[in-house]
DRENDO-1510 file (C-alpha; in Angstrom, 1 decimal, always signed):
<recs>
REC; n; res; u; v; w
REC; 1; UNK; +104.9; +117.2; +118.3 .
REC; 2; UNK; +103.7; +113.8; +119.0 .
REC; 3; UNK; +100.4; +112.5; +119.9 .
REC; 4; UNK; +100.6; +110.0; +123.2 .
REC; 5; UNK; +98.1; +107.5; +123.2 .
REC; 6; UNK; +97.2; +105.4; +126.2 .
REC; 7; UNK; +94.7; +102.6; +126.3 .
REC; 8; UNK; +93.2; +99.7; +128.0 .
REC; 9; UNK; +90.8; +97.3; +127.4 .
REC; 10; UNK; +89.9; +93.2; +128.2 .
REC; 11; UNK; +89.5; +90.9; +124.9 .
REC; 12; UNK; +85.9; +89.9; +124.9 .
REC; 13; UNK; +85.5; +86.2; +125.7 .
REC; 14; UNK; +83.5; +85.9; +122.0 .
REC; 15; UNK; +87.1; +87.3; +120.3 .
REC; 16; UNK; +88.6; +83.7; +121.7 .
REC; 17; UNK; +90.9; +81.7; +119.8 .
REC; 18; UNK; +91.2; +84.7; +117.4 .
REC; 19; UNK; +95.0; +86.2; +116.5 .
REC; 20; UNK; +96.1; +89.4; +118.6 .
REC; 21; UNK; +96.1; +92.0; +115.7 .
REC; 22; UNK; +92.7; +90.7; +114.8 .
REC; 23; UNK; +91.2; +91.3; +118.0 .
REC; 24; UNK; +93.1; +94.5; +118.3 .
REC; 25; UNK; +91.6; +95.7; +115.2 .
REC; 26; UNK; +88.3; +95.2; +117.0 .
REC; 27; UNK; +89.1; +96.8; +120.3 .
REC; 28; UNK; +90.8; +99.7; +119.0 .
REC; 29; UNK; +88.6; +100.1; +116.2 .
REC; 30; UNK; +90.0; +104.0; +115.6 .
REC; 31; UNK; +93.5; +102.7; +114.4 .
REC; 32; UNK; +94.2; +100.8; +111.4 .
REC; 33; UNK; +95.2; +96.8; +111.2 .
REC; 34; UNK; +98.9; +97.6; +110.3 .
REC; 35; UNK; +99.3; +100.4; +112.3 .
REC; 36; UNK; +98.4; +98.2; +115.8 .
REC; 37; UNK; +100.9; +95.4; +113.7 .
REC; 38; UNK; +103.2; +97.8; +114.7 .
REC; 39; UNK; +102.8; +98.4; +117.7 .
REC; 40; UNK; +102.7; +94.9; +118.9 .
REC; 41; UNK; +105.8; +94.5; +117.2 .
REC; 42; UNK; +107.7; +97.3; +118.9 .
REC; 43; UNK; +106.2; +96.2; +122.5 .
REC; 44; UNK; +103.8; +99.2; +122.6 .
REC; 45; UNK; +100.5; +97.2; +122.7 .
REC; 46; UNK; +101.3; +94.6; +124.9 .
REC; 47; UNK; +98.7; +91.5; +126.9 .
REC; 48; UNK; +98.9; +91.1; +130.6 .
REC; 49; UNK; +101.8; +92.8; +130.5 .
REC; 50; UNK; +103.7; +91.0; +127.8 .
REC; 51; UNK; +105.4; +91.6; +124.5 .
REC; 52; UNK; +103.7; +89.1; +122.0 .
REC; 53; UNK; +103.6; +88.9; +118.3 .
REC; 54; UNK; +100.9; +89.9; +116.0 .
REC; 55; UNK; +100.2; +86.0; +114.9 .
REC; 56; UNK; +99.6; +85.1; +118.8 .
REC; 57; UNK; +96.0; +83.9; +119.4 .
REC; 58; UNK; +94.5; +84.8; +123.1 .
REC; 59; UNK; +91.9; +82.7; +124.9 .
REC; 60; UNK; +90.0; +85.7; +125.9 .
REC; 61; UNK; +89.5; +87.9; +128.8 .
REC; 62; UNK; +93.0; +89.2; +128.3 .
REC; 63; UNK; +94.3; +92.6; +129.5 .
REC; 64; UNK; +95.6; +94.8; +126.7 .
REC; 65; UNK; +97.5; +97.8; +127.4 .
REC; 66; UNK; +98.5; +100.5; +124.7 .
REC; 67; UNK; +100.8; +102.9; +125.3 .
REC; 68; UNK; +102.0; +104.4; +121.6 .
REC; 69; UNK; +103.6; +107.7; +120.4 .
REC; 70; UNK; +102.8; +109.1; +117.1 .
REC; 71; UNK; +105.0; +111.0; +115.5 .
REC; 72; UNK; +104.6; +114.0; +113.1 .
REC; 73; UNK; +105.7; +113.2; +109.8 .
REC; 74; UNK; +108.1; +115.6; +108.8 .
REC; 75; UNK; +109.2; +114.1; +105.1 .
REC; 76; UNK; +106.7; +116.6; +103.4 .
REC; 77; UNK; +107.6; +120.6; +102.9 .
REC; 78; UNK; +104.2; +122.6; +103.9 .
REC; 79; UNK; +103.8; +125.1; +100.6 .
REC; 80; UNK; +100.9; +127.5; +99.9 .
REC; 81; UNK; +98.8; +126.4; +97.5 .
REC; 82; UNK; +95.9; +127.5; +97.1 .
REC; 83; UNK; +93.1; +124.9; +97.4 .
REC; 84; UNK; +89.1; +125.3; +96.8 .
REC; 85; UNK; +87.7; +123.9; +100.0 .
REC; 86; UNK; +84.0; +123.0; +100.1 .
REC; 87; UNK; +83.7; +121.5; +103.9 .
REC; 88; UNK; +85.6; +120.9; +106.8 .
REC; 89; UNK; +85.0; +120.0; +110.6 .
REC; 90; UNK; +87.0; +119.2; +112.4 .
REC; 91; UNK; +87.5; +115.8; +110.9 .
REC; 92; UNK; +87.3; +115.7; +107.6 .
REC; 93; UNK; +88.0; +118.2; +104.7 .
REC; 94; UNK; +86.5; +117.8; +101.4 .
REC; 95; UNK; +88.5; +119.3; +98.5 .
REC; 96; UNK; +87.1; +120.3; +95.2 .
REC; 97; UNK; +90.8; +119.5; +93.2 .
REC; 98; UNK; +91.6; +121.5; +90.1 .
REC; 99; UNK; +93.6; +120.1; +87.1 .
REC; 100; UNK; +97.5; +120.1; +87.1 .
REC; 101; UNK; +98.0; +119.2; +90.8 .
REC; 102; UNK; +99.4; +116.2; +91.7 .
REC; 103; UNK; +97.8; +114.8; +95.2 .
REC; 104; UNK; +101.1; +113.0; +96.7 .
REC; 105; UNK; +104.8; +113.6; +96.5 .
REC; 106; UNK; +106.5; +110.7; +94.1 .
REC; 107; UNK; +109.3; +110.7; +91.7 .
REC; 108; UNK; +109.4; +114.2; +90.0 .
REC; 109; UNK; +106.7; +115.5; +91.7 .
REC; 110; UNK; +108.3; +116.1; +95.4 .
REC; 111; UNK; +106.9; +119.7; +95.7 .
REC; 112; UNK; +104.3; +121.5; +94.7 .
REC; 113; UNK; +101.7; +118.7; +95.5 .
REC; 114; UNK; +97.9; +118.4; +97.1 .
REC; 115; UNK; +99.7; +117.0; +100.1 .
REC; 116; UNK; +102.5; +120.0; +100.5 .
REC; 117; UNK; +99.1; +122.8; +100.6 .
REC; 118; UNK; +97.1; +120.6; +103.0 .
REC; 119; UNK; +100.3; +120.4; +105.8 .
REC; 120; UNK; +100.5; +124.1; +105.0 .
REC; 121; UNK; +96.8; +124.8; +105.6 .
REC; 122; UNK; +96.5; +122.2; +108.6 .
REC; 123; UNK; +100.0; +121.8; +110.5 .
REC; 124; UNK; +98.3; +119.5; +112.6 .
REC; 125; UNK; +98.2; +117.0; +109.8 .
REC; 126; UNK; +101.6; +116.0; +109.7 .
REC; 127; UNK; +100.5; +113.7; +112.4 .
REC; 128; UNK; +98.2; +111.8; +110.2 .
REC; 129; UNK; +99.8; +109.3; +107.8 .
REC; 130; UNK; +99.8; +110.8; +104.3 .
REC; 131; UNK; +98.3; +114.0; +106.0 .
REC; 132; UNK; +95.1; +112.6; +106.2 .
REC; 133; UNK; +94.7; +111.2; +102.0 .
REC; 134; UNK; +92.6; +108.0; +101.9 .
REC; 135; UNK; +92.3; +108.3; +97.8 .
REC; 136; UNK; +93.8; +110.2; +95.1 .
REC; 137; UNK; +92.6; +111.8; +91.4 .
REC; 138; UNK; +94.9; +111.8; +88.5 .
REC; 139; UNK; +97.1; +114.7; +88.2 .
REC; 140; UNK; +94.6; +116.2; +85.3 .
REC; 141; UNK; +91.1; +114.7; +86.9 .
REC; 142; UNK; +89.4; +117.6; +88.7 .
REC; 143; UNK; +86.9; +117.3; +91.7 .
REC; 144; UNK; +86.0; +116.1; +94.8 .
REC; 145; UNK; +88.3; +114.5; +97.9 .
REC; 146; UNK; +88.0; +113.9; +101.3 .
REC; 147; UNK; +90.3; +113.8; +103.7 .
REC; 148; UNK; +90.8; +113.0; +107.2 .
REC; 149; UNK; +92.1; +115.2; +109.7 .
REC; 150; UNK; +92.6; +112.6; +112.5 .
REC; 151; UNK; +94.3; +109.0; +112.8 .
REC; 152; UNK; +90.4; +108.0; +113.9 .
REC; 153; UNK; +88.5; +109.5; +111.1 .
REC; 154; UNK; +91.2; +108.0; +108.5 .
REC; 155; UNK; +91.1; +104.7; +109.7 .
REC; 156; UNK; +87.2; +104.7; +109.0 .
REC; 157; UNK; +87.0; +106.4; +105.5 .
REC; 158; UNK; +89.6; +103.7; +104.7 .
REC; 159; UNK; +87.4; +101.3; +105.9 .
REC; 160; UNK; +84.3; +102.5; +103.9 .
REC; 161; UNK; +86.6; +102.6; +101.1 .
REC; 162; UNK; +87.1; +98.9; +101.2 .
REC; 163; UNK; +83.9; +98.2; +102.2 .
REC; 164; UNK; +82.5; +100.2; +98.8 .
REC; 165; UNK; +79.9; +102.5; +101.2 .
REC; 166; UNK; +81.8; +105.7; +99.4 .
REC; 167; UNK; +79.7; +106.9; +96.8 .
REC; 168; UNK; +82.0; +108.5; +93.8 .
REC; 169; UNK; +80.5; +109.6; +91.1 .
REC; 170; UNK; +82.3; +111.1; +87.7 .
REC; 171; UNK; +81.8; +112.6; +84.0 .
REC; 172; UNK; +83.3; +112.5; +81.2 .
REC; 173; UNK; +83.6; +113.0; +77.9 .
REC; 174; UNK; +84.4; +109.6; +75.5 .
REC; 175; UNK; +85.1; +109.1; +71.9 .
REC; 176; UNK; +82.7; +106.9; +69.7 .
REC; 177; UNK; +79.1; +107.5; +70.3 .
REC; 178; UNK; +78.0; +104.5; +72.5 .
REC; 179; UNK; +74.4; +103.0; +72.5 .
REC; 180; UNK; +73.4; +102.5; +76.2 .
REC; 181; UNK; +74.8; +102.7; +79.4 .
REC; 182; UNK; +76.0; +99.1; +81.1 .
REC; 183; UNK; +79.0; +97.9; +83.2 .
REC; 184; UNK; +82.8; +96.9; +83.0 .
REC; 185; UNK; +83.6; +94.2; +85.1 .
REC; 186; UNK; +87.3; +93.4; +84.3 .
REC; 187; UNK; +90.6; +93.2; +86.7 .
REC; 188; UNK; +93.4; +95.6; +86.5 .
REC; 189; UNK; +96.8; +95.7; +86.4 .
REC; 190; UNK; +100.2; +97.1; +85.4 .
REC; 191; UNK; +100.4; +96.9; +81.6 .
REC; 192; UNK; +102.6; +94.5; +80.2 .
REC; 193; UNK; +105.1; +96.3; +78.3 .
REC; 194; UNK; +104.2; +100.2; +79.5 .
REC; 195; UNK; +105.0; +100.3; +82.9 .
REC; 196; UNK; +103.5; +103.8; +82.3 .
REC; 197; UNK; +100.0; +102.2; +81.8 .
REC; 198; UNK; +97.7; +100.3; +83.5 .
REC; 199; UNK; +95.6; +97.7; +81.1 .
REC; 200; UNK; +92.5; +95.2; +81.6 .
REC; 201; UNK; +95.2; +91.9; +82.7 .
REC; 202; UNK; +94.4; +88.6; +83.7 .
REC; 203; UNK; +95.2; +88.1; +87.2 .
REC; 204; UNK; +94.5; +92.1; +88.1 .
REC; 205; UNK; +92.9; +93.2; +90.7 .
REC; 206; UNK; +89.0; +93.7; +90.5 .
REC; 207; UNK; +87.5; +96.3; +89.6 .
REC; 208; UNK; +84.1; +97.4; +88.8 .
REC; 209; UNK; +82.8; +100.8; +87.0 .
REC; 210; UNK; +79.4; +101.8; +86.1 .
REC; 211; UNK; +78.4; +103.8; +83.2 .
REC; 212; UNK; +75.4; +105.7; +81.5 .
REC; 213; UNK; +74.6; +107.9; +78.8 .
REC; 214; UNK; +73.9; +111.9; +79.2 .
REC; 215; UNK; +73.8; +113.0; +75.7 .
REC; 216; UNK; +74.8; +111.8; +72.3 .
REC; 217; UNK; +77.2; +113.6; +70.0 .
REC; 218; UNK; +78.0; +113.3; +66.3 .
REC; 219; UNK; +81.1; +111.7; +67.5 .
REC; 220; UNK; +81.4; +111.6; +71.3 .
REC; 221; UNK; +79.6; +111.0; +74.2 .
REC; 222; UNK; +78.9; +112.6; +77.3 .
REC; 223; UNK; +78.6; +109.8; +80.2 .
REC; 224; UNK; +78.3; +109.5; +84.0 .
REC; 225; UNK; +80.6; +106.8; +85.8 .
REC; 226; UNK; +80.4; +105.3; +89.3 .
REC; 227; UNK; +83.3; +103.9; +90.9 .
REC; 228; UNK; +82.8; +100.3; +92.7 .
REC; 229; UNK; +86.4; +99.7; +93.4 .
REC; 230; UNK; +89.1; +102.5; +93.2 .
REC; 231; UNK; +91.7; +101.5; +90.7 .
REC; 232; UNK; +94.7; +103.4; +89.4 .
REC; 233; UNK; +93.6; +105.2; +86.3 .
REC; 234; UNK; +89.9; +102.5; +86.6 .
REC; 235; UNK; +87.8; +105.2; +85.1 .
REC; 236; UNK; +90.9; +105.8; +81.8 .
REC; 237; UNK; +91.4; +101.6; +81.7 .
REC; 238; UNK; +88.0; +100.8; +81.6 .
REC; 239; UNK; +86.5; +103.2; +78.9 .
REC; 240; UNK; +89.7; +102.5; +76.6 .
REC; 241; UNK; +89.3; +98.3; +77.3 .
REC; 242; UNK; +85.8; +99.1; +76.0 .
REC; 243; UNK; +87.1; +101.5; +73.3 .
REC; 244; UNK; +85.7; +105.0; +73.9 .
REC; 245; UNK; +89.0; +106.3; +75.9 .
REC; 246; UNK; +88.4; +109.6; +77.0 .
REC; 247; UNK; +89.0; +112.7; +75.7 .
REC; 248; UNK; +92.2; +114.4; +75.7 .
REC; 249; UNK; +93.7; +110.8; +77.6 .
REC; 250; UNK; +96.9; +111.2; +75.8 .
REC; 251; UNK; +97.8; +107.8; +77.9 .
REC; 252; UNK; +94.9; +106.2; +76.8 .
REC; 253; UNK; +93.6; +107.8; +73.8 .
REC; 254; UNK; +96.2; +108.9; +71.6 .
REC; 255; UNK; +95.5; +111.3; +69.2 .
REC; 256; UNK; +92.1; +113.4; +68.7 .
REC; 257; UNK; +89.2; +111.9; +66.5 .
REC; 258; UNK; +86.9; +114.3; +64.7 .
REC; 259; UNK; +83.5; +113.1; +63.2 .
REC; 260; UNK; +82.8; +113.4; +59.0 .
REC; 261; UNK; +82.5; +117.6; +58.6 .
REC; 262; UNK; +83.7; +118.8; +62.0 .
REC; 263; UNK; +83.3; +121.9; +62.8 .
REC; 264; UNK; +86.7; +124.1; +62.6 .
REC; 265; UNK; +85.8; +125.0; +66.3 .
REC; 266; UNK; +85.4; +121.6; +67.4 .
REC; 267; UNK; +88.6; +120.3; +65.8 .
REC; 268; UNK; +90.2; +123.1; +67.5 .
REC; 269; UNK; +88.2; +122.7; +70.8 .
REC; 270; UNK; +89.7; +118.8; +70.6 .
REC; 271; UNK; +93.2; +119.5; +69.7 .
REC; 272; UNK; +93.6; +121.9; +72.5 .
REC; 273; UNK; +92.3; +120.3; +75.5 .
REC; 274; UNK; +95.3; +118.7; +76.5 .
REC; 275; UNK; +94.0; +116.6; +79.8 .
REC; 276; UNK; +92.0; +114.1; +80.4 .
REC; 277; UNK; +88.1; +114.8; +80.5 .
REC; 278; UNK; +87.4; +113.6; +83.7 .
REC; 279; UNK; +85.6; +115.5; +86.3 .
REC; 280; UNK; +84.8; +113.9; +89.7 .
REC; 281; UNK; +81.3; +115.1; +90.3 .
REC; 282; UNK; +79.5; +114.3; +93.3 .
REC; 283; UNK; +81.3; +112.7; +96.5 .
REC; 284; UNK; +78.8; +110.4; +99.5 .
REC; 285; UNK; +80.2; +108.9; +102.6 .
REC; 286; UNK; +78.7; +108.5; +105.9 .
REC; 287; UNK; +80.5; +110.8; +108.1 .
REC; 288; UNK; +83.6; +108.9; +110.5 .
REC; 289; UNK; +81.8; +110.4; +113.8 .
REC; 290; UNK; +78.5; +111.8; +113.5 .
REC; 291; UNK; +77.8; +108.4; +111.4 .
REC; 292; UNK; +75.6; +111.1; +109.3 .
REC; 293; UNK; +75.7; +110.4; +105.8 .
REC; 294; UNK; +76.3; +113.1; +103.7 .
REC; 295; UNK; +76.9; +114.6; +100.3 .
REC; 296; UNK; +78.6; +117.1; +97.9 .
REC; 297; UNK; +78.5; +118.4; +94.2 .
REC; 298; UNK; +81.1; +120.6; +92.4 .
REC; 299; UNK; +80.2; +122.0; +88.8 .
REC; 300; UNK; +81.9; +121.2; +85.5 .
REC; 301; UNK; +84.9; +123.2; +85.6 .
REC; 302; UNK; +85.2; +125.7; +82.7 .
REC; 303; UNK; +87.4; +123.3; +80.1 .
REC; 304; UNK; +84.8; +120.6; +80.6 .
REC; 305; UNK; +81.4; +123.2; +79.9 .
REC; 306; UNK; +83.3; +124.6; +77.2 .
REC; 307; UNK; +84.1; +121.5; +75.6 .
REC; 308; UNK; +80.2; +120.5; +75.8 .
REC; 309; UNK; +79.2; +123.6; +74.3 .
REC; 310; UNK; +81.2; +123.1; +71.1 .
REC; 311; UNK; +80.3; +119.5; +70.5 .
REC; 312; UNK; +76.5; +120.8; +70.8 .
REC; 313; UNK; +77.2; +123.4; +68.2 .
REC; 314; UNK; +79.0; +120.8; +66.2 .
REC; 315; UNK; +76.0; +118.8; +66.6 .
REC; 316; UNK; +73.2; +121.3; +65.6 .
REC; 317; UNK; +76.1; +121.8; +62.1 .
REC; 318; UNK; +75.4; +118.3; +61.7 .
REC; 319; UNK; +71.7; +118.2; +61.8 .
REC; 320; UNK; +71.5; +121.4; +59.1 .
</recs>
C-alpha cells in the first residue's frame, strides 16, 4: 500500500537565488536530495502551481506544493530468517548480523538475504527504499547495523553517514605483528585487473581508517579499527595496502601464515577459519528523532574468542 504525502511550505527569502532541489532539500528536510529530484521531475513537487525542473533557481518567497505517492517495493521476497535484534523503536532497528548472510539481494544472492528477513519481520518496510539499509557488512563480517524503518529516519542516518557523525567501531585479527597503532589515509577503488577486489588506486575515493593495537601475538595481532568513511571492503583494503590482511581474508590474504614452531592447534585453528576476522563491535549515532545519541556493543562471536584463545596458548608455547 502506498504512503500519500502532502505538503506545503514558502522558500525562505535567505534560500534566494538557490536551485529548486537545493532548497527542497532544505524544506523537506525528511526526504532525500534525489528522491525530491524526482518528484520535481514527474510534476509532484511543484512552485506556485507549476511544473519546473530541478536546475530552476527561485527568487524566494515561493509556494511549494507536494503531493507524492510512495510506493511499496515489491522486487524483494519476505523469507524468515532468523535475525538477532538488539533495539528497535519504532524508527530504527539495530541488527547484530551473523556470518554467512548477505545484507542485499545482487547477482547470485537474490534470496536468502538480510533484506528478504527484515520485509518478513517488518512488512511495513517495503515502503522504505532498500527496506530501510543505509550501510552494509561483508557477507562473512559479523555485528552491528542499523536500519531505518521510515523514509524520515533513513534520510537522516544517510546524512550522518556522509557527514561521518556515525561512530563504527570493529576488531580484527591481522597477520604480521605490527608495532603501534596509526592511520591509513589512502583512496579506494575497483582493482585494476580483479574486478573481484577493491585495491588502494589513484584516483579512488577517500577513505580513512583508524587502527590500534589490543594484544601482540607471536605472529598476529589483535587490533581495533574505526571507520571514517565507509568503503567497500575499507577495513580488508586498508590492512592488506599496509600488509597485515586479515585473517581468514581469502580475498585479501591468501593463504594462512603460521609463526616459527606453531602450535598444531593453532595451525589448525588458522586453516579452518574460513571467513574473514572481522567483527563490527560497537555502533554510535545520534538518534533520527529523539536527536539522543546513543550506543550499542555486541560480543566477539564464538569463531572470533576461539581464535584468540589459541593464539594466547600458542603464545604462552612460545614464551616456554
Amino acid at each position: 500500500m502506498a504512503e500519500q504525502i502532502t505538503l506545503e511550505a514558502f522558500v525562505p527569502e535567505e534560500l534566494g537565488g538557490k536551485r529548486l532541489d537545493q532548497i527542497a532539500s532544505k524544506v523537506f528536510s525528511d526526504y532525500s536530495r534525489s528522491c525530491l529530484q524526482d518528484w520535481i521531475r514527474s510534476g509532484s513537487l511543484t512552485v506556485d502551481g507549476k511544473t519546473l525542473r530541478p536546475k530552476d533557481k527561485l527568487f524566494g518567497g515561493e509556494q511549494l506544493s507536494l503531493n507524492a505517492e510512495i510506493e511499496d517495493d515489491r522486487r524483494w521476497e519476505p523469507e524468515d530468517i532468523p535475525l538477532d535484534v538488539v533495539y528497535e523503536d519504532d524508527d530504527i532497528i539495530v541488527i547484530n548480523k551473523p556470518r554467512n548472510l548477505v545484507v542485499h539481494p545482487a547477482a547470485g544472492n537474490w534470496s536468502g538475504t538480510l533484506l528478504n528477513g527484515l520485509l518478513f519481520r517488518n512488512p511495513e518496510l517495503a515502503s522504505v527504499p532498500r527496506a530501510g539499509i543505509v550501510h552494509r557488512l561483508d557477507k562473512d563480517t559479523t555485528g552491528l547495523m542499523v536500519v531505518a524503518k521510515t523514509l524520515q529516519a533513513q534520510t537522516d542516518l544517510v546524512e550522518q553517514l556522509q557527514q561521518r557523525t556515525v561512530s563504527r567501531e570493529y576488531e580484527a585479527v591481522v597477520f604480521g605483528v605490527m608495532s603501534a597503532g596509526g592511520l591509513v589515509d589512502e583512496p579506494i577503488g575497483r582493482h585494476p585487473t580483479n574486478r573481484l577486489k577493491m585495491s588502494v588506486v589513484v584516483g579512488g575515493k577517500h577513505s580513512v581508517t583508524h587502527y590500534r593495537v589490543l594484544e601482540r601475538y607471536r605472529g598476529h595481532t589483535h587490533v581495533r579499527l574505526q571507520l571514517e568513511t565507509g568503503r567497500t571492503h575499507q577495513i580488508r583494503v586498508h590492512m592488506s595496502h599496509l600488509r597485515y590482511p586479515l585473517v581468514g581474508d581469502s580475498l585479501y590474504a591468501g593463504p594462512p601464515r603460521f609463526p616459527k614452531g606453531a602450535t598444531t592447534e593453532l595451525v589448525t585453528a588458522l586453516k579452518d577459519f574460513d571467513r574473514q576476522a572481522l567483527h563490527a563491535r560497537r555502533l554510535g549515532l545520534v538518534h533520527p528523532v529523539s536527536g539522543e545519541y546513543m550506543e550499542w556493543e555486541s560480543e566477539l562471536p564464538e569463531d572470533f574468542l576461539t581464535l584468540l584463545d589459541v593464539l594466547e596458548q600458542d603464545a604462552q608455547v612460545g614464551m616456554e
